[in-house]
C-alpha positions as CSV (number, residue, x, y, z in Angstrom):
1,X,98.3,-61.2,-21.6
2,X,100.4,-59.9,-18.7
3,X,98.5,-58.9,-15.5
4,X,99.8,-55.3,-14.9
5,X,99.3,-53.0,-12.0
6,X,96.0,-51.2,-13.6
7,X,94.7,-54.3,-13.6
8,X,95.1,-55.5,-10.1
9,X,93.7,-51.7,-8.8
10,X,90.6,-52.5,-11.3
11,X,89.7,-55.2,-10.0
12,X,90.3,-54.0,-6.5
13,X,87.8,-51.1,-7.1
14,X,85.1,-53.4,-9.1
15,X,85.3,-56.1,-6.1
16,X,84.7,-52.7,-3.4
17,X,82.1,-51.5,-5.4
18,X,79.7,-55.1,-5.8
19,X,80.3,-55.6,-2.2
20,X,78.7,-52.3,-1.6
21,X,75.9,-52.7,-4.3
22,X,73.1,-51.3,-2.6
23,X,74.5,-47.2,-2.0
24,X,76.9,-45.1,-3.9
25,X,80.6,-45.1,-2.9
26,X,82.5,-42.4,-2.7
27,X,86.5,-42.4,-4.4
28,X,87.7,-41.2,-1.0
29,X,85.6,-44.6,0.8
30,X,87.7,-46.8,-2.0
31,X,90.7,-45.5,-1.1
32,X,90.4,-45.5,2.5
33,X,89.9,-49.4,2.3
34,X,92.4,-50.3,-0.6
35,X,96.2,-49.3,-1.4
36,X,94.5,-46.9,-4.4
37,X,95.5,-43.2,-4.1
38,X,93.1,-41.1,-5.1
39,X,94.6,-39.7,-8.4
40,X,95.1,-43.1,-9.9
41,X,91.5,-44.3,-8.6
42,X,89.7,-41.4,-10.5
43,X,91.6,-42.2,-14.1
44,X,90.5,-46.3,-13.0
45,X,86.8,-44.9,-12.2
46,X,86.3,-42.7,-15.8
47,X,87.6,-45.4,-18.0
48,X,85.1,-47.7,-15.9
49,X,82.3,-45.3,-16.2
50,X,83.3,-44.8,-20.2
51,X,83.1,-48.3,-20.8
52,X,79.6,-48.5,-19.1
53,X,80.9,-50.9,-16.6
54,X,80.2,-48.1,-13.2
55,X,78.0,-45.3,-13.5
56,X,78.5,-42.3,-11.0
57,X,76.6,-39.8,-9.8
58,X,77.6,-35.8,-8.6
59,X,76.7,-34.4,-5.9
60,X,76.7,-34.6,-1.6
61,X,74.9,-38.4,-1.9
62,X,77.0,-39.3,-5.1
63,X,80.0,-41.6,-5.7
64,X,80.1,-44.4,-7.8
65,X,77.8,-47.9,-8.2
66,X,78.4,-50.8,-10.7
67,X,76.3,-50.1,-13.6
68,X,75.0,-53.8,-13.2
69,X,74.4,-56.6,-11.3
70,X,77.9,-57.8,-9.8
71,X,77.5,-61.4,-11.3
72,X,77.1,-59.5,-14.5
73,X,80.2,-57.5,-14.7
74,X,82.5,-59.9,-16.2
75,X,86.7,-59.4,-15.3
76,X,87.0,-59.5,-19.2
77,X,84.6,-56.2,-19.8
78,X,86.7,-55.1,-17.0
79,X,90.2,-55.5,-18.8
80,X,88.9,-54.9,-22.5
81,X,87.0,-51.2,-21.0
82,X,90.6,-50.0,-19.0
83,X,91.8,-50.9,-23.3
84,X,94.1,-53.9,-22.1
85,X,94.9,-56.5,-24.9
86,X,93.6,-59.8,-24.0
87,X,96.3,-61.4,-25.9
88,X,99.6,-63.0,-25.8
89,X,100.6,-61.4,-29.3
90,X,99.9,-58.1,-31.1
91,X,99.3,-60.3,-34.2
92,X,96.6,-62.6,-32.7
93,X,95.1,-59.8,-30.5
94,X,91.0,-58.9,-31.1
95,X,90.7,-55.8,-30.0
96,X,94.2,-53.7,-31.3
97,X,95.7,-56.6,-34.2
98,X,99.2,-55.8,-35.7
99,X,99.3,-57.3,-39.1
100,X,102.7,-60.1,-39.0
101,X,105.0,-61.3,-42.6
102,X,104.2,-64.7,-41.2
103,X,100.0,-64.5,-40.0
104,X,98.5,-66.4,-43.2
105,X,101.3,-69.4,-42.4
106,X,102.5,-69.4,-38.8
107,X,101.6,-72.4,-36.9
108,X,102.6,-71.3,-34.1
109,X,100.4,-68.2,-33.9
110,X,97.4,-70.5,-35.3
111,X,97.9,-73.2,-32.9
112,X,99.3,-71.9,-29.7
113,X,99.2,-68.4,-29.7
114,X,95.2,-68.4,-30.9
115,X,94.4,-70.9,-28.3
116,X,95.9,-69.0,-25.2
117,X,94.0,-65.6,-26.5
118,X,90.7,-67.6,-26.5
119,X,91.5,-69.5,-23.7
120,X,92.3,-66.5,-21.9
121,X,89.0,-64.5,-22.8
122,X,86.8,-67.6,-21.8
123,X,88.5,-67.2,-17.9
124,X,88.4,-63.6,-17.9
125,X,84.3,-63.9,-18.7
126,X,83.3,-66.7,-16.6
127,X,84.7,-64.8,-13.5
128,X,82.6,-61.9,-12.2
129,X,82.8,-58.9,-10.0
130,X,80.6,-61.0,-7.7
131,X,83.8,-63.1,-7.0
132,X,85.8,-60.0,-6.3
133,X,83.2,-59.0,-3.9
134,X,83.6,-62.7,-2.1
135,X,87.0,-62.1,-2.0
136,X,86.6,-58.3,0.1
137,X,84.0,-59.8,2.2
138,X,86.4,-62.4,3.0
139,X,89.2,-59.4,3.8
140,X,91.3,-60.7,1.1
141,X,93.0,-57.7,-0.3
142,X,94.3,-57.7,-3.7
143,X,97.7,-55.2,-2.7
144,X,100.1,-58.7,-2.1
145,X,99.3,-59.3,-5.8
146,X,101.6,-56.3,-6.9
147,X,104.4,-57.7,-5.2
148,X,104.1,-60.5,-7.4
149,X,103.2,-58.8,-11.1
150,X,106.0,-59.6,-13.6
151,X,108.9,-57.2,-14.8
152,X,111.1,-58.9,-17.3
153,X,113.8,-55.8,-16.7
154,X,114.3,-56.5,-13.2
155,X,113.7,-60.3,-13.5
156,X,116.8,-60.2,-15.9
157,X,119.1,-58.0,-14.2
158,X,118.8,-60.0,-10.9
159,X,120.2,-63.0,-12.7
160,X,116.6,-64.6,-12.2
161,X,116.8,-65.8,-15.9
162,X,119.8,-67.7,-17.4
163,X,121.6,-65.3,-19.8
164,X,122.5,-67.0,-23.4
């Protein structure tokens, strides 16, 4: 699994929303106190509220709440409701698999690749939007993260990787 931007903005908006768990938020109160525009929050807010992991309600005293406790919205549910594979390989992925020539016989994607799915899905769960909250309370914003966020394309044509 590679940590994208949709990710990073997720978590942002889950952490906003369990630090304010007692009233409903509105999508203009997130993006005041994140780097989220508003567009890009709304799509991150329906998938969330499609995957049952925010509810939201219409209206003058509306916006948006976590759908449960925050110590009970795992950063797994998170990823697998925004439909991110939580795997290093199509082939050894849970939720969208992509039969491989080699699955009944490859070691490597028994041994290595297997293990860093699971072990990836057993991080994701035990950390909890209550944690993201911990982190907003702190003023810890997740934005420096993006600077940081992998892209191979770029990585390569800056000479960051040696070139065979």
């Amino acid at each position: 699994m590679r940590i994208s931007s949709l990710d990073v903005h997720a978590f942002q908006a889950v952490g906003y929303l369990a630090a304010h768990e007692t009233r409903w938020v509105t999508a203009a109160e997130i993006c005041e106190h994140t780097v989220l525009s508003r567009a890009f929050l709304v799509r991150v807010l329906a998938c969330l509220v499609r995957g049952g992991v925010v509810v939201s309600k219409r209206g003058s005293t509306g916006g948006y709440r976590l759908a449960r406790l925050p110590a009970q919205v795992t950063l797994r549910e998170v990823v697998q409701v925004l439909e991110r594979p939580v795997a290093p390989l199509s082939c050894v992925s849970l939720s969208a698999p992509v039969p491989c020539v080699h699955q009944d016989d490859c070691g490597l994607r028994r041994d290595v690749f297997t293990e860093l799915r699971d072990s990836t899905h057993a991080v994701l769960a035990r950390f909890t939007a209550a944690d993201l909250a911990t982190d907003l309370q702190a003023g810890r914003s997740y934005s420096p993260c993006l600077n940081h966020l992998w892209h191979p394309q770029q990585e390569l044509a800056a000479g960051r990787w040696a070139r065979v």
